[in-house]
C-alpha positions as CSV (number, residue, x, y, z in Angstrom):
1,X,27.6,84.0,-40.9
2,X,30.0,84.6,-43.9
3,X,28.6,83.5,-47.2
4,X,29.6,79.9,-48.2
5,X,30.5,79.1,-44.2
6,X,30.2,76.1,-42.6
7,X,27.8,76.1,-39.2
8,X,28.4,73.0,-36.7
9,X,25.1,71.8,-35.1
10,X,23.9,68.4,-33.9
11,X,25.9,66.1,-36.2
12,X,24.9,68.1,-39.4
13,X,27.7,70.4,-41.1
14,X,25.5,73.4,-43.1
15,X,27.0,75.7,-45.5
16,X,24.7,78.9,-46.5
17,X,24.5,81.1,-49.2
18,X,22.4,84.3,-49.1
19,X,21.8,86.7,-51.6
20,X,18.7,89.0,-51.6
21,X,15.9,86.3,-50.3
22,X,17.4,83.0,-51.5
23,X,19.2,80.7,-49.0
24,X,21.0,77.8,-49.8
25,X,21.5,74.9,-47.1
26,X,24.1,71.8,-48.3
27,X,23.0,69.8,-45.3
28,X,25.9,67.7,-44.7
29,X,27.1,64.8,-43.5
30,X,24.5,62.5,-44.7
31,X,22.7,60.6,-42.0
32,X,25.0,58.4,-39.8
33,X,28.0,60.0,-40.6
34,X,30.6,60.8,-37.4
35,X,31.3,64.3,-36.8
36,X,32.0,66.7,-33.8
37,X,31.4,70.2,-32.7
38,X,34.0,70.9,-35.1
39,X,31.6,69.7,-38.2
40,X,34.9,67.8,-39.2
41,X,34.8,66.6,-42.8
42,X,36.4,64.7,-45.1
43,X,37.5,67.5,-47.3
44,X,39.0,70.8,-46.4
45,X,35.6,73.3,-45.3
46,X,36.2,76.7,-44.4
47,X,35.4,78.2,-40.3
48,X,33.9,81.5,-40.0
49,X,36.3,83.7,-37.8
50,X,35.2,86.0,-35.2
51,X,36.2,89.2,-36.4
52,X,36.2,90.7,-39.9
53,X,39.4,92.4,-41.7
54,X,41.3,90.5,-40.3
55,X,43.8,87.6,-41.9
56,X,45.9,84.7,-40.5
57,X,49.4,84.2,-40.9
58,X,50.0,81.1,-38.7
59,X,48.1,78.2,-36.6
60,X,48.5,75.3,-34.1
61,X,46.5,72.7,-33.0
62,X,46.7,69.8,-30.5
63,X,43.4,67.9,-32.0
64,X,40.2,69.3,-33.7
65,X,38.7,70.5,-30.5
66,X,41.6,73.0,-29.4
67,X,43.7,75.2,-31.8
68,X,44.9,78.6,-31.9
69,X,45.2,81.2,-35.0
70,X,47.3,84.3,-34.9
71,X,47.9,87.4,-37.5
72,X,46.5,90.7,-38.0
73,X,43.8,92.8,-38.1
74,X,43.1,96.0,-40.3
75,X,42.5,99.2,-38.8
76,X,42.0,101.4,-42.0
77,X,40.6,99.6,-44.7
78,X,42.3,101.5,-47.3
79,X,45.7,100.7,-46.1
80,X,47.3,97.5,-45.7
81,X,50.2,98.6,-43.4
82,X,48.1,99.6,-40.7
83,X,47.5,96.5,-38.9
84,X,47.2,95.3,-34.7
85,X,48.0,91.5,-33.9
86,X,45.1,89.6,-33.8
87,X,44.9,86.2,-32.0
88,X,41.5,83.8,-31.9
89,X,41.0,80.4,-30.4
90,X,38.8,77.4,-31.6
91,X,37.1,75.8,-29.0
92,X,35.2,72.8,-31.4
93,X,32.3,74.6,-31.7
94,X,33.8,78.6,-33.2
95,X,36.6,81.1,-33.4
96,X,36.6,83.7,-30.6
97,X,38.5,86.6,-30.5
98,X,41.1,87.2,-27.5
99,X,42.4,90.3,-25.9
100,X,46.1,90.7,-26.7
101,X,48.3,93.4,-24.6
102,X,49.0,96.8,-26.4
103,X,51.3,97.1,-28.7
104,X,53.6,100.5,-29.8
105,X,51.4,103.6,-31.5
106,X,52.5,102.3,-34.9
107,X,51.0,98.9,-34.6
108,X,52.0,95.8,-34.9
109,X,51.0,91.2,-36.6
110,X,51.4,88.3,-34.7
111,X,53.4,85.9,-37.5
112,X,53.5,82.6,-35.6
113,X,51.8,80.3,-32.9
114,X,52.3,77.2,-31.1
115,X,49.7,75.7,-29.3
116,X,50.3,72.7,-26.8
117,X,46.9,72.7,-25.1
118,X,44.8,75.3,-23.3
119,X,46.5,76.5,-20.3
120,X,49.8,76.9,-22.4
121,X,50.3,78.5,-25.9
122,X,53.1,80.9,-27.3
123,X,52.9,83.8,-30.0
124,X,55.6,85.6,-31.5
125,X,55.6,88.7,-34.2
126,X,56.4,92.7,-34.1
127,X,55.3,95.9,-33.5
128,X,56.5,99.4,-34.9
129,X,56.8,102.6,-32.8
130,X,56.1,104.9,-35.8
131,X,53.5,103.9,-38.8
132,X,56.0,103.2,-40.9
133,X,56.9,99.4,-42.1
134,X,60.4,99.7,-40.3
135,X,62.2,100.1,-38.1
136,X,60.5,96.8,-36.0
137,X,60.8,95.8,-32.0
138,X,60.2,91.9,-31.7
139,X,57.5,90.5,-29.5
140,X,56.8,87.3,-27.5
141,X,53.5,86.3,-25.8
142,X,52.4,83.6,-23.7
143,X,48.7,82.3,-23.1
144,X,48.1,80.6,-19.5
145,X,44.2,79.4,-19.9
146,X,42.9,82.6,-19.2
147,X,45.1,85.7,-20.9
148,X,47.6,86.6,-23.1
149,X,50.5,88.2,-20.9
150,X,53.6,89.8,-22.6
151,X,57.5,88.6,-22.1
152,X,60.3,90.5,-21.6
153,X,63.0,90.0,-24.6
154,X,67.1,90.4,-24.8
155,X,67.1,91.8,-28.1
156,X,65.1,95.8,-28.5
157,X,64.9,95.7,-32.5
158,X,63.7,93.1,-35.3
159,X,60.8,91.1,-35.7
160,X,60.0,87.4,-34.9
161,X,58.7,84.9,-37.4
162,X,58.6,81.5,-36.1
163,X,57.8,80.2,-32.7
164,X,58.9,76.4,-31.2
165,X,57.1,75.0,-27.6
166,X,59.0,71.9,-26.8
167,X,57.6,72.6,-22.7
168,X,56.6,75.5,-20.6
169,X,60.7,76.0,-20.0
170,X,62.4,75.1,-23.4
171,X,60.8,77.5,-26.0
172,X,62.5,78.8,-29.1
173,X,62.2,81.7,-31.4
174,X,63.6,82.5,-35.0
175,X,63.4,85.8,-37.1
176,X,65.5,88.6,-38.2
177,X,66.8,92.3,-37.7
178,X,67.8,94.9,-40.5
179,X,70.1,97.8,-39.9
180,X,69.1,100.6,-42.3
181,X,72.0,101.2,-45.3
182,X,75.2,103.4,-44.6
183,X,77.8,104.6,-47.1
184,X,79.5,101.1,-46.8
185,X,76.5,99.1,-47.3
186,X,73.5,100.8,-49.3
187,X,71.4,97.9,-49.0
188,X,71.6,97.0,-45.7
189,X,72.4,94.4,-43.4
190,X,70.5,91.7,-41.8
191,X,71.0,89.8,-38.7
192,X,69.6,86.6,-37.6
193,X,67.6,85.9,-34.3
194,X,67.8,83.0,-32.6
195,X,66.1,83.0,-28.7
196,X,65.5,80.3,-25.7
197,X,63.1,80.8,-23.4
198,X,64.6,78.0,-20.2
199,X,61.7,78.8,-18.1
200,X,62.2,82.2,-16.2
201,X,63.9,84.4,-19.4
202,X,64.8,84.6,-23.0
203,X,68.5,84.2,-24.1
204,X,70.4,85.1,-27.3
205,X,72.2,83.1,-29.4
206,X,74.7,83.9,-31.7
207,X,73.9,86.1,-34.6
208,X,75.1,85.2,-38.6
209,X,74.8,88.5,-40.6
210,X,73.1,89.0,-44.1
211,X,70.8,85.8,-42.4
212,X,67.0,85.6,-42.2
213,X,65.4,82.7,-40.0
214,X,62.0,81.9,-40.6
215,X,61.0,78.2,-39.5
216,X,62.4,76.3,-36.7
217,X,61.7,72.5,-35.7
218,X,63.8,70.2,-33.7
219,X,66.4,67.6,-35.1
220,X,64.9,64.8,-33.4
221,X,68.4,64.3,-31.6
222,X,67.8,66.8,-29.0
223,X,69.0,69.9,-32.0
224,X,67.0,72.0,-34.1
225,X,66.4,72.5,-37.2
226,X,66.6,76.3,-38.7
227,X,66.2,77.6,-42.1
228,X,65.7,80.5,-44.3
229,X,67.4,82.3,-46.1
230,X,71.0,84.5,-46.9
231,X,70.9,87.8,-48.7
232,X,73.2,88.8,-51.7
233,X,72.3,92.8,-51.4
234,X,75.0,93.4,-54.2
235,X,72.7,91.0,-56.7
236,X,69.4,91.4,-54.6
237,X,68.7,87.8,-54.6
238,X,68.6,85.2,-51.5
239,X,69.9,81.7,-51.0
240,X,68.3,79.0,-49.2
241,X,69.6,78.0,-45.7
242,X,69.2,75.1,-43.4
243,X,71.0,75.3,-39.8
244,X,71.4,72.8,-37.2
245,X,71.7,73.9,-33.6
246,X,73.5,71.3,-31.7
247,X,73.4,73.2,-27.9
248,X,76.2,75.5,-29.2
249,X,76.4,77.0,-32.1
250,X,74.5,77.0,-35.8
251,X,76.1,75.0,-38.0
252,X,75.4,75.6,-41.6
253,X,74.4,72.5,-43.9
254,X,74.2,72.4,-47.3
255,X,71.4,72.4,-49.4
256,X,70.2,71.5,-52.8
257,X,68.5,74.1,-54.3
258,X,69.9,75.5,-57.9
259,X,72.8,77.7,-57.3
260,X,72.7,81.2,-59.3
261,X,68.9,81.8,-58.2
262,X,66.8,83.1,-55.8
263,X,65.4,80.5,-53.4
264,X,64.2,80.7,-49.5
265,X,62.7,78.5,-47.0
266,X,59.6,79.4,-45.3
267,X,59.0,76.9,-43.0
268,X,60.2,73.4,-41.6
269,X,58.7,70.2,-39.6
270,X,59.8,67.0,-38.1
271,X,58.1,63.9,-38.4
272,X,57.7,61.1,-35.4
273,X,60.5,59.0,-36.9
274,X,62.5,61.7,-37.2
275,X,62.6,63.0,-40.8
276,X,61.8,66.4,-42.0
277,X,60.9,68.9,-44.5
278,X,61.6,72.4,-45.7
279,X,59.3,74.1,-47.8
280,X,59.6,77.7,-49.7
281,X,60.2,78.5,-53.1
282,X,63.0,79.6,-56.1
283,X,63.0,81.7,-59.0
284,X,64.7,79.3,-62.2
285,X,63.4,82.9,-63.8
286,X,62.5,86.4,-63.3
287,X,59.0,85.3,-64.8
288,X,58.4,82.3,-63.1
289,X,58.5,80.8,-58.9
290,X,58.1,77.0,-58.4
291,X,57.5,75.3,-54.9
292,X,60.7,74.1,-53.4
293,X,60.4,71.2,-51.1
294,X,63.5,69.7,-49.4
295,X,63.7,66.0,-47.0
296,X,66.0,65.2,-44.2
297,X,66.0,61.2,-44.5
298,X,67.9,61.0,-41.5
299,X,71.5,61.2,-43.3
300,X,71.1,64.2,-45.8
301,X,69.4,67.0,-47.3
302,X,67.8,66.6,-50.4
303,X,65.1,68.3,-52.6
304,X,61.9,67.0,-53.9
305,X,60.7,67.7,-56.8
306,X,57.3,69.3,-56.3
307,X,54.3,68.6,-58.2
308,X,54.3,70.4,-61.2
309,X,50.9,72.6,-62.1
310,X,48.1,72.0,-64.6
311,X,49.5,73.0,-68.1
312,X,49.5,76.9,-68.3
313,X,47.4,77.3,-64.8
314,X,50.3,78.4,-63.0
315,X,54.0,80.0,-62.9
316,X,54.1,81.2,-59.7
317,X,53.7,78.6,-56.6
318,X,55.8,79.8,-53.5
319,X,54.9,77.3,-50.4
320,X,54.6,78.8,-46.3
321,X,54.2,76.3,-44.2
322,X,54.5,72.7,-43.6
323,X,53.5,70.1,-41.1
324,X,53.6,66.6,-40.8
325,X,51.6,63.9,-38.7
326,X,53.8,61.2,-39.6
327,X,56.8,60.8,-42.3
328,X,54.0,59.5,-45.4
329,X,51.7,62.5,-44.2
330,X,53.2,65.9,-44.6
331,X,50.8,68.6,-45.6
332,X,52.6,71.9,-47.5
333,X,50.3,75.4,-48.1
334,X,50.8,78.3,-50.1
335,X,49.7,80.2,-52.9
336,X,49.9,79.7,-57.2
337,X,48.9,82.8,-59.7
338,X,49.4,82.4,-63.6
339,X,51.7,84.7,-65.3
340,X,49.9,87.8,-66.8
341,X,46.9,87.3,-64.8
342,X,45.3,89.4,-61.5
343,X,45.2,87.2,-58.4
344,X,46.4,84.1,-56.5
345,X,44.4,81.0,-55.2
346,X,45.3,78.9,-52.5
347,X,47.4,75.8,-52.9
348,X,47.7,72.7,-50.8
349,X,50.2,69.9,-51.9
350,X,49.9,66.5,-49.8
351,X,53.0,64.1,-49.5
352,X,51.8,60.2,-48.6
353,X,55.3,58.7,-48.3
354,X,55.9,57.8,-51.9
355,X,55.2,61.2,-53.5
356,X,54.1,64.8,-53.4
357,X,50.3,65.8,-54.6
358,X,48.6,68.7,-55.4
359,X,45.5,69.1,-54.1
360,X,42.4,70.5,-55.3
361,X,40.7,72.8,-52.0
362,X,37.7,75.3,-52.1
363,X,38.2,78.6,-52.3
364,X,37.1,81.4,-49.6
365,X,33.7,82.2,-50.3
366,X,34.2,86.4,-51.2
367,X,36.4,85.5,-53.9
368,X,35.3,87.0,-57.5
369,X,35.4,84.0,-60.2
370,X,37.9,86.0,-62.4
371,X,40.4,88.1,-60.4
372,X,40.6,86.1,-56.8
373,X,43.3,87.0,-54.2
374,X,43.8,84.3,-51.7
375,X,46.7,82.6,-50.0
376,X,47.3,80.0,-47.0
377,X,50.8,80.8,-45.0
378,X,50.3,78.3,-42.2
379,X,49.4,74.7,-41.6
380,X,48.8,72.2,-38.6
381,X,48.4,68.5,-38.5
382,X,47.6,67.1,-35.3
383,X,47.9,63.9,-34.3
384,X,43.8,62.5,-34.4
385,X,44.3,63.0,-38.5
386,X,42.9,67.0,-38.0
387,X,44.8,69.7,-40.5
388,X,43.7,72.8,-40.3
389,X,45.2,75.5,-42.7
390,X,44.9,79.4,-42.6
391,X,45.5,82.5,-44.7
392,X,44.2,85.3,-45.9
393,X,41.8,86.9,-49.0
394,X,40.7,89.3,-50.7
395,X,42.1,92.5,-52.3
396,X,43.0,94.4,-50.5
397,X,43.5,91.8,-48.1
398,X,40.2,92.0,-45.7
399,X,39.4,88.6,-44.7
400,X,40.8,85.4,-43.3
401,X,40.8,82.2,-44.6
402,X,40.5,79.0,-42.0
403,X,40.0,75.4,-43.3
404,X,39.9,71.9,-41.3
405,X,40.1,68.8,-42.8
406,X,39.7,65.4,-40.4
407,X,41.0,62.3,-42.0
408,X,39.0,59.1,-42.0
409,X,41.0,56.9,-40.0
410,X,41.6,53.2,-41.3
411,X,42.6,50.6,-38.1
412,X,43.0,47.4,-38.2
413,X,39.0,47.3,-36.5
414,X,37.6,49.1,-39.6
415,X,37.0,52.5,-40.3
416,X,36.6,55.4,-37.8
417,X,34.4,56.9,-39.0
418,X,31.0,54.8,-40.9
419,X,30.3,57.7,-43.5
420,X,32.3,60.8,-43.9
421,X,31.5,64.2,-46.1
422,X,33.0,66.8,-48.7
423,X,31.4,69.0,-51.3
424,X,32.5,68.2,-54.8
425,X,36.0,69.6,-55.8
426,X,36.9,69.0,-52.5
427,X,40.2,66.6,-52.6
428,X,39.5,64.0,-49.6
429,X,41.7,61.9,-47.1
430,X,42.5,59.3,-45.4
431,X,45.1,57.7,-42.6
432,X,46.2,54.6,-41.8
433,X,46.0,53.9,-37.8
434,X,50.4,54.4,-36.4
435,X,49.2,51.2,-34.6
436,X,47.8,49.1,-37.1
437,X,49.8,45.6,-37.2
438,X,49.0,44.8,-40.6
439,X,48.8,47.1,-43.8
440,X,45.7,48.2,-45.4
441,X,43.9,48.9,-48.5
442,X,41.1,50.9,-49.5
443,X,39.4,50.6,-53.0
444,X,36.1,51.9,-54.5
445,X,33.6,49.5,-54.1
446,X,30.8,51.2,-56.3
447,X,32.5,49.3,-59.4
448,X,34.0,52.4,-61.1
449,X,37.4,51.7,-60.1
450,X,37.5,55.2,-59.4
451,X,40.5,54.6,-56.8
452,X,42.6,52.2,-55.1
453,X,45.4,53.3,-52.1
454,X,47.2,49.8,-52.5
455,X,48.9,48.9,-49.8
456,X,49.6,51.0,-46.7
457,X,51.7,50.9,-43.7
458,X,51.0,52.4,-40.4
459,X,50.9,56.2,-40.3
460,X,50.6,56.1,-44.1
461,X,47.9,58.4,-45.7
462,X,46.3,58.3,-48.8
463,X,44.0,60.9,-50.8
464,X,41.6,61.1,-53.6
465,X,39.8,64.2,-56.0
466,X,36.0,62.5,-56.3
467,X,34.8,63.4,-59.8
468,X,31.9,64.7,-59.0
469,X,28.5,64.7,-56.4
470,X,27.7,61.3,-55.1
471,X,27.6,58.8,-52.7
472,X,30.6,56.7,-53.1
473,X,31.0,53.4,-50.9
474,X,35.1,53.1,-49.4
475,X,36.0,49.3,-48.9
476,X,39.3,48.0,-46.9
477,X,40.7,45.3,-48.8
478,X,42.3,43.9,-45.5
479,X,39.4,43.8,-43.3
480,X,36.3,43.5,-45.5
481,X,34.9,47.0,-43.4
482,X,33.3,49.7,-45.5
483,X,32.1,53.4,-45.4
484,X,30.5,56.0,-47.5
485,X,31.6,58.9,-48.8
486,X,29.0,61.7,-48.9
487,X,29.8,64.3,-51.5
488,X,27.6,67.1,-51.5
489,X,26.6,70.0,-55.0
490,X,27.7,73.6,-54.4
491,X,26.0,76.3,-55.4
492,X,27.6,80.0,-56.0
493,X,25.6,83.3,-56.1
494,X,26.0,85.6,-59.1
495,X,25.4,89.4,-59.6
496,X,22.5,88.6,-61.7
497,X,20.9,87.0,-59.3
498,X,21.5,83.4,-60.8
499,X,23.6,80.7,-59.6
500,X,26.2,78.0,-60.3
501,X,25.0,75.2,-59.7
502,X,28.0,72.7,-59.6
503,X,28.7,68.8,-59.6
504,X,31.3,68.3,-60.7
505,X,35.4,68.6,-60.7
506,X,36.1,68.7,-64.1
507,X,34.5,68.8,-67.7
508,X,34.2,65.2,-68.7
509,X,36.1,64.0,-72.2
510,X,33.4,61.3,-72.9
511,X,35.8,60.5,-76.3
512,X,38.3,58.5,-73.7
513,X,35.6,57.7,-71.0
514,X,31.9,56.0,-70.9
515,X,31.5,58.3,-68.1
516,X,29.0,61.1,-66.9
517,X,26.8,63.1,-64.6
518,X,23.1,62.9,-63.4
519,X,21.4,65.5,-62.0
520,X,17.8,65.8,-60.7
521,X,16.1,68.9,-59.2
522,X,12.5,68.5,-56.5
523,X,10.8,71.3,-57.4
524,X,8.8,73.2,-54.6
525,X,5.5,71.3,-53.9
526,X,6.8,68.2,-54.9
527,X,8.1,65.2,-52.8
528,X,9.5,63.8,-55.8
529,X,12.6,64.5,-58.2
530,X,12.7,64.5,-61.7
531,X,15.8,65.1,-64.4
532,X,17.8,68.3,-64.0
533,X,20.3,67.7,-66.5
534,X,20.8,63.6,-67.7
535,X,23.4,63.2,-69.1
536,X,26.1,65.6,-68.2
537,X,29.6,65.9,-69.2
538,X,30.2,69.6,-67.9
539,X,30.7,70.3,-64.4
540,X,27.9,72.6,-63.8
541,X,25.2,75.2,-65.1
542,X,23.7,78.3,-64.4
543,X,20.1,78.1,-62.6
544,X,17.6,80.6,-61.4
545,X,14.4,79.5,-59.5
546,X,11.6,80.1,-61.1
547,X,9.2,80.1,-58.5
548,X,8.9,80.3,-54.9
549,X,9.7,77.4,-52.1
550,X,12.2,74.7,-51.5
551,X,14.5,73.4,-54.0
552,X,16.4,70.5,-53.7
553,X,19.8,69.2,-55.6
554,X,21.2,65.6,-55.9
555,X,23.3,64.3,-58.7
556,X,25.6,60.9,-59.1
557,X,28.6,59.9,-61.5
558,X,28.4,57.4,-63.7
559,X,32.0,55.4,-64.9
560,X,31.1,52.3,-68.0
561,X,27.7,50.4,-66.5
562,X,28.2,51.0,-62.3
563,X,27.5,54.8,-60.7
564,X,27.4,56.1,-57.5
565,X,24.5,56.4,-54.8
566,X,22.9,59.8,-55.1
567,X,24.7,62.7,-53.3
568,X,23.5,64.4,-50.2
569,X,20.7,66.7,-51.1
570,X,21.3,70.8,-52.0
571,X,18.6,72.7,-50.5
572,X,17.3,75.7,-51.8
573,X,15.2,78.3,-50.4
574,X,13.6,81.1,-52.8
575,X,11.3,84.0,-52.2
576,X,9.6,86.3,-54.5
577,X,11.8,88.9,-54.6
578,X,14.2,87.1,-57.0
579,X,11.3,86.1,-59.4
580,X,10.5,89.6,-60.3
């Protein structure tokens, strides 16, 4: 198992570390917490995939016992471009890899998924008869329960980017072609793709020239939504598009991102009630890319303003993918870097019907602390409160990143769930039941007044960063009904053979705040723990074991005179061979 995975197995959720002879166990959730085969949590933990060198570009789910995950897989190490399509199904309990039919010489990436349940799943992407990046020839696939079986297409050249499964006969599919440049036009020219699959073949629709489409959704009128972008070759910048399809043509509509720079839309997604969103990203500079997020509220287009990064962290957030369970919970993914720096980490950004969030998620475990490379290009949010969200890592890019997240549901009965988990940093959440008659609440009831949702209408969502390791109790206001929230220490290996030892999010600034962390270590041959570090305001330490045996990790926040329970206990197990 990867290091820093998550392992399912008989209610408990474990996430290993190994380096030389020391493994670490974060046993997780704490004792009467609900979980699955999945090891659902509370906060976003990564999946181990079944195959290495190999990274996701899209996924679908129906619930958090059945999803799909499609992209590529290397076959050269040293060279990114020379890639097969890769597709692997989660069946609650782990990824498996699934044959795929054979693709031209020069290989070829799956780019997009839609799953709606296991006898009946779509795939779209390209393949390339030479090794070279271009020219492309699209490809559709379609999954029946037991293989993946390849479609015929109308169109010979281009590649595919988004797929749409309304039902096994009405099935959609966006992308793009490009005709090499000529004397008349040195840069180019790209054509859209637009195809409908009826139930027995693929059709064309009309083309629009200097167009890329890469996101489709329906209109919730019986339309569908299309977006992208259109290409200036003469200035070598793009301009966001939206499109509605209304059974005979594409209709442009306009949009409200900034004229005069680049901007482009990745991906879009309709809510039940019938709004939607578009996510991708502009350039206000050639030094800087900031998320661009734009809402259908049923009359017009408009953009969002996105939530703005930590000061200095980032100048370069471009969002993929977007998904939304109802119209106050949309989830967006993509990637930020900082300007002058090596690297990109994963960004999540959450949207609970009154505003946008950013999100604080772990990062994939083979990431170096200084120079990471990670992204996410594809979300799903299914309708039991499951998002997962995938990606890729590493540079070069050799490994995939998968993440679920269940929500805690909150119905009018209570809580589903009586105790729920997430290692510290982890940002957590929470839905409010579509059916609930009445609207609920939910506050911190350790007395740190560490959070409060106010009220929340059916379908609404809400979601909190815990400050550090602990074990926080979650009250409804409505109902009186309460559960914890487990929130386990992390610990990351080191080249020297030491470790982080982490508990919490941030550095505390004890000049504004009467706040801070415990921590206590049980030493091996003890039953009992003593002080680690009391009181803490930083959110971690270094730690080598000094001896050989079990270690175990607990810690607690403290806000003015109330605190949290302990957290779930860090185990650590240490041989000799690190002592030396």
């Amino acid at each position: 198992m990867p290091s820093g995975g998550r392992a399912a197995g008989a209610g408990v959720a474990m996430m290993l570390i190994t380096v030389g002879s020391v493994l670490l166990a974060s046993l997780s959730p704490p004792a009467g917490a609900s979980t699955d085969a999945a090891g659902c949590t509370a906060g976003f933990g990564h999946t181990s995939i079944a195959e290495a060198k190999t990274w996701f570009r899209d996924v679908s789910a129906t619930d958090r016992l059945e999803a799909w995950a499609v992209g590529v897989t290397r076959t050269d190490p040293a060279d990114e471009s020379q890639v097969v399509p890769a597709a692997e199904h989660w069946d609650g309990y782990g990824w498996s890899r699934a044959p795929l039919p054979s693709v031209a010489s020069g290989g070829g990436e799956l780019t997009s998924v839609a799953d709606r349940g296991p006898t009946d799943a779509w795939a779209v992407g390209s393949e390339r008869p030479t090794g070279s990046t271009w020219p492309k020839m699209p490809v559709a696939l379609h999954w029946d329960g037991q293989s993946w079986s390849r479609l015929v297409l109308p169109v010979t050249n281009g590649a595919l980017t988004d797929v749409l499964a309304q039902g096994q006969n009405d099935v959609w599919a966006v992308g793009y072609d490009w005709d090499f440049g000529s004397l008349a036009e040195p840069f180019g020219t790209t054509t859209s793709i637009a195809l409908h699959w009826d139930g027995s073949a693929w059709q064309a629709s009309p083309t629009l020239t200097n167009v890329t489409l890469s996101g489709v959704a329906p209109d919730g009128a019986g339309g569908l939504w299309l977006v992208g972008y259109r290409d200036d070759p003469q200035q070598g910048i793009g301009q966001a598009v939206i499109y509605q399809w209304t059974g005979g043509s594409l209709v442009q509509v306009a949009t409200p991102a900034e004229s005069g720079t680049s901007s482009y839309l990745d991906g879009v997604t309709l809510a039940p009630d019938g709004q939607a969103w578009a996510v991708g990203s502009q350039t206000p500079t050639n030094d800087t890319s900031v998320a661009l997020i734009e809402h259908w509220n049923g009359t017009s287009w408009q953009q969002v303003p996105a939530p703005a990064p930590p000061t200095g962290s980032a100048e370069f957030d471009q969002l993929k993918g977007v998904a939304a369970r109802s119209s106050a919970d949309v989830w967006a993914v993509g990637s930020s870097a900082a300007q002058g720096r090596f690297g990109s980490h994963t960004l999540v950004e959450h949207w609970d019907g009154a505003s946008w969030a950013r999100l604080s998620t772990p990062e994939p475990g083979d990431q170096p602390a200084t120079t990471p490379y990670s992204d996410l290009t594809g979300v799903a949010a299914a309708a039991d409160g499951t998002v997962w969200t995938v990606g890729s890592s590493g540079e070069p890019r050799t490994g995939s990143v998968a993440q679920v997240l269940c929500e805690n549901t909150v119905d009018d009965s209570g809580f589903a769930a009586a105790a729920s988990s997430a290692d510290v940093a982890e940002t957590v959440a929470w839905r409010f039941g579509d059916s609930n008659t009445g609207r609920h609440r939910i506050v911190d009831a350790t007395g740190t007044g560490l959070f409060d949702s106010d009220a929340r209408n059916a379908g609404g969502s809400y979601t909190f960063t815990p400050p550090g390791a602990g074990d926080y109790i979650v009250a409804d206001a409505a109902t009186g009904a309460t559960s914890t929230l487990g929130v386990t220490m992390t610990a990351t290996a080191k080249a020297d053979d030491t470790f982080y030892l982490r508990w919490g999010t941030n550095t505390l600034d004890r000049t504004h705040c009467t706040c801070f962390y415990d921590v206590e270590i049980r030493r091996p041959g003890t039953l009992v723990f003593a002080p680690y570090q009391i009181p803490a305001a930083e959110p971690g330490a270094n730690w080598k074991p000094a001896q050989t045996g079990v270690y175990g990790f607990r810690a607690r926040f403290h806000q003015g005179t109330s605190m949290t329970g302990w957290s779930p206990i860090l185990s650590v197990y240490a041989s000799g061979s690190l002592l030396k």
